[in-house]
DRENPAKE-71675 format. One record per residue (C-alpha): residue in three letters; x, y, z. Coordinates in steps of 0.5 Angstrom, whole numbers, padded with zeros to 4 digits, always signed. Layout:
alaXYZ
...
//
This chain:
unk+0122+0335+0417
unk+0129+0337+0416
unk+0134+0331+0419
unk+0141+0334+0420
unk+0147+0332+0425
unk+0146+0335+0431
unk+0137+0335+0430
unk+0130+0335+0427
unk+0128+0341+0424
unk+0121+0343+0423
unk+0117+0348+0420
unk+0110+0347+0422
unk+0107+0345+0429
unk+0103+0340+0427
unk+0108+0336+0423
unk+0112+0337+0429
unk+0106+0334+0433
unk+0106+0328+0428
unk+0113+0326+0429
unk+0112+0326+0437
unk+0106+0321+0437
unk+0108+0317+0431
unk+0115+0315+0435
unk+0113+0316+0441
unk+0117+0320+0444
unk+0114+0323+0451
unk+0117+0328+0454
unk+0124+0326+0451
unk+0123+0332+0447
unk+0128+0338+0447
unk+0129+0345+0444
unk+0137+0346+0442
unk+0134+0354+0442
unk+0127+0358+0445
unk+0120+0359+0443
unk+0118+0366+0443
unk+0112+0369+0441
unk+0112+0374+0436
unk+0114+0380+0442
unk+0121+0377+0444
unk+0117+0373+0450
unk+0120+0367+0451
unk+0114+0361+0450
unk+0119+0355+0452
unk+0126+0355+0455
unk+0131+0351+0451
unk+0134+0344+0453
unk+0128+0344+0458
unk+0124+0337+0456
unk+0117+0340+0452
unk+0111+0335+0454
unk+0105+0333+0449
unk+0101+0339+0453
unk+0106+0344+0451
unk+0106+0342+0445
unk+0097+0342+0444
unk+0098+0349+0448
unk+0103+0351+0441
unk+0098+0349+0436
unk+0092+0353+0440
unk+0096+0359+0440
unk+0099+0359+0432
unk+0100+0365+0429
unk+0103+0367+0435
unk+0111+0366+0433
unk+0115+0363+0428
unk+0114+0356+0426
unk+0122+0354+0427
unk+0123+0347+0432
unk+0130+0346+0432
unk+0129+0338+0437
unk+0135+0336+0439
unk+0138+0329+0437
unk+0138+0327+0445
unk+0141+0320+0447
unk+0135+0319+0449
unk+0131+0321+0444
unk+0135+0318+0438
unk+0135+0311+0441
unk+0127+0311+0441
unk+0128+0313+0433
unk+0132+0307+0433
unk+0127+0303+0437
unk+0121+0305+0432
unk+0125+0304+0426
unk+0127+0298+0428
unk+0119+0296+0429
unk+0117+0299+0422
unk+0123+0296+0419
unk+0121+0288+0421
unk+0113+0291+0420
unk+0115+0290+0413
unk+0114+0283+0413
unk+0107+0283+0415
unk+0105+0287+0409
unk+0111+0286+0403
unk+0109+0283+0397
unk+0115+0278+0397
unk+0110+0273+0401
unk+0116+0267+0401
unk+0120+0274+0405
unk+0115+0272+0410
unk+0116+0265+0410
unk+0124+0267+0410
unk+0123+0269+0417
unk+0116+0265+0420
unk+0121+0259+0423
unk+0127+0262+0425
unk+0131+0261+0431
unk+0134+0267+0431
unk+0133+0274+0434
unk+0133+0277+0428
unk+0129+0284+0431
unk+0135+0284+0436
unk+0141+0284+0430
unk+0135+0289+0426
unk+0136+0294+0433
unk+0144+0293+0433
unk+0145+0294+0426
unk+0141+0301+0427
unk+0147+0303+0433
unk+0150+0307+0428
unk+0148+0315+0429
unk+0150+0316+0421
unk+0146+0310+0420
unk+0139+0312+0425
unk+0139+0319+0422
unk+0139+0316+0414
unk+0133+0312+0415
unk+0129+0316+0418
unk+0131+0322+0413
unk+0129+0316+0407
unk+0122+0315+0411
unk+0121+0321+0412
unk+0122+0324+0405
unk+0119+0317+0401
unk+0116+0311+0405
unk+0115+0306+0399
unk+0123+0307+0398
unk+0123+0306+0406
unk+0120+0300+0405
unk+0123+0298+0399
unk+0130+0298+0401
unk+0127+0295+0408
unk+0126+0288+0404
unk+0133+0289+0401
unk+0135+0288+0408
unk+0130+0284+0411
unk+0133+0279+0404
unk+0140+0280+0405
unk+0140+0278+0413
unk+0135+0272+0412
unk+0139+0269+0406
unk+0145+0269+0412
unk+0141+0266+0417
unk+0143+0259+0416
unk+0147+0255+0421
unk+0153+0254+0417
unk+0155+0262+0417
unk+0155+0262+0425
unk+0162+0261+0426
unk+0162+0268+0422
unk+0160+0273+0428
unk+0157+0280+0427
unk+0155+0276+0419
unk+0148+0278+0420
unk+0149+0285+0422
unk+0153+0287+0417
unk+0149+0284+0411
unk+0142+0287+0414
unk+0146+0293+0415
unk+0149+0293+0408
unk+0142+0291+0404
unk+0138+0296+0407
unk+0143+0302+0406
unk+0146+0300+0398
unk+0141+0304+0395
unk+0140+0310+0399
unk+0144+0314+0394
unk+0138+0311+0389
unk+0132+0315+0392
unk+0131+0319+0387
unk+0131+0315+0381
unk+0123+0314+0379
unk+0123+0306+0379
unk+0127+0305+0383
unk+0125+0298+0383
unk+0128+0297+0377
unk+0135+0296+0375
unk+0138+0298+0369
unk+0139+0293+0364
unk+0146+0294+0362
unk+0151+0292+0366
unk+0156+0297+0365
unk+0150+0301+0368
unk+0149+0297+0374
unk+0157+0296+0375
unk+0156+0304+0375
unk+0151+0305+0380
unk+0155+0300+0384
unk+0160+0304+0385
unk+0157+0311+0385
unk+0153+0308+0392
unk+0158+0304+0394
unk+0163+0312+0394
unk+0158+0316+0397
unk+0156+0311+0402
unk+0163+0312+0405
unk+0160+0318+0409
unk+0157+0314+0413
unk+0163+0310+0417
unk+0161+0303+0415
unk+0166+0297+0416
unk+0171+0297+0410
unk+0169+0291+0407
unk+0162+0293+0407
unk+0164+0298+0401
unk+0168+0293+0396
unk+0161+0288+0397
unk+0157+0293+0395
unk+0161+0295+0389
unk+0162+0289+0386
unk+0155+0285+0389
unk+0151+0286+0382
unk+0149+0280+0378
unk+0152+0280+0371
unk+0151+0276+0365
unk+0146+0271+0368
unk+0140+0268+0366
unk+0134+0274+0368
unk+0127+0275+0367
unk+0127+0277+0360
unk+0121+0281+0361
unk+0124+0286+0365
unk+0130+0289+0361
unk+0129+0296+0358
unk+0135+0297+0353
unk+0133+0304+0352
unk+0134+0306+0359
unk+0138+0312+0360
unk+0143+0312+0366
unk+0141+0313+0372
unk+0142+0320+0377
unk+0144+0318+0384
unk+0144+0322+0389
unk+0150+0326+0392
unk+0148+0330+0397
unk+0142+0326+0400
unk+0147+0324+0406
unk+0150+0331+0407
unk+0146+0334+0412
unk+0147+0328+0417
unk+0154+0329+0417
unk+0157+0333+0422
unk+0161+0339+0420
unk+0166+0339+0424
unk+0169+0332+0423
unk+0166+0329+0428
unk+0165+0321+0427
unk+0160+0317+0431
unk+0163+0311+0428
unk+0166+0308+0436
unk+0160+0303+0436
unk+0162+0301+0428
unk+0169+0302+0432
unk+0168+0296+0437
unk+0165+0291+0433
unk+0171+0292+0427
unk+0176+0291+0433
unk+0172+0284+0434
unk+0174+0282+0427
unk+0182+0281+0425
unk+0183+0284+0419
unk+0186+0277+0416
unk+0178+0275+0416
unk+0176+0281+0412
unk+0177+0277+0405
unk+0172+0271+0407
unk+0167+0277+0411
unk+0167+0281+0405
unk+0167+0275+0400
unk+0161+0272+0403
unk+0157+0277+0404
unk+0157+0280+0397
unk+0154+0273+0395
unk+0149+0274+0400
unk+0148+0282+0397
unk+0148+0280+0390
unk+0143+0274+0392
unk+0138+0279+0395
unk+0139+0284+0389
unk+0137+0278+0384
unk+0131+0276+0388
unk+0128+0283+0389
unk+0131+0284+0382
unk+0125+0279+0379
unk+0120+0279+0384
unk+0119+0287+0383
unk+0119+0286+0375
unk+0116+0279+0374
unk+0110+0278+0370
unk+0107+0273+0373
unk+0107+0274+0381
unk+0104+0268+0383
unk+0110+0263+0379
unk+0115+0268+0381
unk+0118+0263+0386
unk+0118+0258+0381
unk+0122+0262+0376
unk+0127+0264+0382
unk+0129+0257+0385
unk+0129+0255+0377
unk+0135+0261+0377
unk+0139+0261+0382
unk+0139+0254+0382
unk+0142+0254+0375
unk+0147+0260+0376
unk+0148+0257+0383
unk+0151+0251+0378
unk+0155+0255+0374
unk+0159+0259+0379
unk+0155+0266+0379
unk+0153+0264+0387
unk+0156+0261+0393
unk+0153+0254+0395
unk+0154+0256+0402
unk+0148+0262+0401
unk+0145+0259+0396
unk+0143+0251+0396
unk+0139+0253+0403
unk+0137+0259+0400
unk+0134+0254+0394
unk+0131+0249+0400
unk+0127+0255+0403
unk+0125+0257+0396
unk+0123+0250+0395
unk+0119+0249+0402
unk+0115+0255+0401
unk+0113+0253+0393
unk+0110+0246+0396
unk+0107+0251+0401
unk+0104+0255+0396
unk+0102+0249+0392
unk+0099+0246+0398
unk+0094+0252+0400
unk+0092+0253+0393
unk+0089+0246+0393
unk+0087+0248+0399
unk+0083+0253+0396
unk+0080+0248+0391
unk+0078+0243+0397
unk+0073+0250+0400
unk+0071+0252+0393
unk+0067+0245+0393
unk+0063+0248+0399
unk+0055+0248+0399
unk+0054+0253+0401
unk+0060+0258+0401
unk+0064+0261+0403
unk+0063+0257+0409
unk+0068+0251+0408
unk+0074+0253+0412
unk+0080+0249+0412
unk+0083+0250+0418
unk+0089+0250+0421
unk+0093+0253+0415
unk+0097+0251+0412
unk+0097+0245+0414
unk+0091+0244+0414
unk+0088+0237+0417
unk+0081+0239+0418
unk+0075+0242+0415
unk+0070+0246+0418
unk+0063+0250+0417
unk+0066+0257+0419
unk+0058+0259+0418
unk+0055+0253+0422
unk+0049+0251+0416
unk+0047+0245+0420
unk+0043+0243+0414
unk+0048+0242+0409
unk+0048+0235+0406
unk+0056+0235+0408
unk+0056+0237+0416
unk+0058+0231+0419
unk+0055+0231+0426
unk+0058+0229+0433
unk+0064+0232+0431
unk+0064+0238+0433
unk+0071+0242+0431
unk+0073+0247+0438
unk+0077+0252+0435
unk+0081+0255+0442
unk+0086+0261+0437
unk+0083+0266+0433
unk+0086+0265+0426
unk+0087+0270+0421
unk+0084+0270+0414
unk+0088+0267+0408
unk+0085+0270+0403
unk+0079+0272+0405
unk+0080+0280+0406
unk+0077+0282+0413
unk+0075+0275+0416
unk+0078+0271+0420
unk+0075+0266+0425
unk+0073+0268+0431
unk+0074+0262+0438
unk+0068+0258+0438
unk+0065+0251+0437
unk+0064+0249+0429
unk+0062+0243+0426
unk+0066+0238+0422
unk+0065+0238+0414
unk+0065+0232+0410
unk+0071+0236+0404
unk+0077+0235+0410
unk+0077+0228+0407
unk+0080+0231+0401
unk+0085+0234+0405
unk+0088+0227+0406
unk+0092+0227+0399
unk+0094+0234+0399
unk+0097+0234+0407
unk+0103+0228+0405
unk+0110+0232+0407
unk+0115+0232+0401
unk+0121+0228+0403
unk+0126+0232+0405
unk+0134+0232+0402
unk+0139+0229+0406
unk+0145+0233+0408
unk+0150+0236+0403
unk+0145+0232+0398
unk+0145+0237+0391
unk+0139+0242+0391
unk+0140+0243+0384
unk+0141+0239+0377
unk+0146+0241+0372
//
């Protein structure tokens, strides 16, 4: 598939068939020209809806014409690319490594799946992710979670009087590094910072292509961390600088200067420009705190103690200047709840491992777990407290136990959740505008 301005463009049948059923979309497909076959008949019309029966009836005569389908980029048809990006997009927190990214969005009272879908109503915008995902799904996904970070890192309660705040952040952090789709690890920042600061603004440079609004581009210039504490174990001193791509957005643009920039239009208009600066101040901070979380996340050595290393840093950088205490004490709080999280279900573990006969001990529910069940009812085991029969009413997921999940029944109680008691006792929460660091 080939994304342009105008349409999609595809070379085979099948992988037009394919791009139907995985956005779904119906009979909202259109040819901008006809299908014939290879005597000069016409087999489908032009700007006529092409249904999946038409579709089945082209795969069965291949051979017959020229695999050239030229879809058009309907209204119709791109707002149901933009509604199955945004679905693919949120997806990303179900099965991303960051497991704290997770958390970031478990207990929110925003819409975040609204703001993700609003901030794909840019034309240019829509056609660049779906080219990205089309020609590289793990950096699709990569540059998912650079804007997954961004947005959840300004879903605080403090940046509220700050409208449209969020739409820009998950806008810019999904977009800053689409120009880099072409570097092997693209995990991997360079170690210099004067190859960082390059990168920066090359991006920020070909992204103007894409009619953001102005200050997004002076955020992602300037949003690389500099000269602060990293993982030492992810520098490369040898690396050579990076090839950013130039070209990758040329073909959504149009050709005859047409800007399908009014949506971004309308929203510019509801910002005065004299609140540019503050927007632009803010959300650099909340790009270069997304980039140094992904940054040690991806190149970590110890997967497991990785937030451990992340709250230690960005409360230390936070303390010297390099991060905003606005974004970044809530940020270290959330990071903080889910490190007792994460110690509580690892302890949690050790409490099931004490099973007689495992894996039958389940601590349920997780992860606050307050009791412990005989998930394979082995009603002779020692532990088994009888008349005390657990009545599980939701089916609950496994949490490590790939492929198991515990199904509604009636389980019996297990002696172990007397062992839960210690590990169960809240941490005190801060009081308000009480330090979340140490100097």
């Amino acid at each position: 598939m080939k994304v342009t301005h105008s349409c999609l463009e595809f070379d085979s049948i099948e992988g037009l068939i394919d791009f139907a059923r995985e956005f779904e979309t119906g009979s909202m497909i259109r040819f901008l020209s006809p299908i014939e076959d290879n005597s000069g008949n016409v087999l489908v019309k032009e700007e006529v809806q092409v249904k999946e029966s038409t579709l089945a009836r082209l795969k069965d005569i291949k051979g017959q014409y020229t695999p050239k389908f030229e879809v058009k980029l309907n209204k119709e048809l791109l707002e149901q690319i933009q509604n199955i990006l945004a679905i693919k997009i949120v997806n990303q927190l179900k099965v991303t490594d960051m497991k704290f990214l997770k958390f970031m969005y478990e207990n929110t009272n925003y819409n975040f799946k609204g703001i993700i879908r609003n901030s794909l109503l840019s034309k240019k915008t829509t056609l660049t992710l779906l080219k990205v995902y089309n020609q590289n799904l793990n950096f699709f996904k990569y540059i998912s979670e650079l804007g997954l970070l961004s947005l959840g890192i300004v879903m605080i309660p403090d940046t509220m009087r700050f409208r449209l705040l969020r739409r820009y952040a998950f806008t810019a952090g999904i977009l800053m590094d689409v120009p880099r789709i072409g570097v092997d690890k693209f995990t991997k920042l360079p170690s210099d910072d004067n190859e960082k600061v390059r990168v920066a603004h090359k991006c920020s440079d070909i992204l103007q292509k894409l009619d953001l609004i102005e200050f997004t581009y002076g955020s992602i210039s300037n949003h690389m961390p500099l000269g602060m504490i990293e993982d030492s174990t992810s520098s490369d001193k040898a690396a050579p600088g990076e090839n950013i791509d130039e070209t990758f957005l040329d073909d959504i643009i149009s050709n005859d200067g047409e800007s399908d920039s009014k949506v971004d239009g309308s929203r510019e208009d509801a910002i005065p420009e004299k609140s540019y600066d503050i927007f632009q101040a803010l959300l650099t901070d909340a790009l270069k705190l997304a980039r140094y979380i992904a940054n040690v996340s991806h190149n970590a050595v110890d997967k497991d103690y990785v937030m451990e290393e992340l709250v230690y840093y960005i409360a230390y950088n936070t303390s010297k200047k390099y991060f905003d205490e606005l974004l970044a004490n809530p940020l270290v709080a959330t990071f903080k709840e889910f490190e007792v999280n994460v110690k509580r279900l690892r302890k949690i573990a050790e409490v099931e491992m004490k099973c007689v006969y495992p894996p039958s001990a389940w601590a349920y529910p997780k992860p606050k777990s307050s009791q412990v069940l005989c998930k394979n009812k082995v009603w002779d085991c020692p532990n088994i407290v009888m008349g005390w029969d657990i009545h599980v009413i939701t089916a609950q997921e496994a949490f490590g136990w790939v492929g198991t999940s515990l199904p509604v029944d009636n389980y019996p109680k297990c002696r172990l959740e007397e062992e839960l008691d210690e590990i169960m006792v809240e941490p005190e929460k801060p009081k308000k505008n009480e330090s979340l660091y140490k100097r």
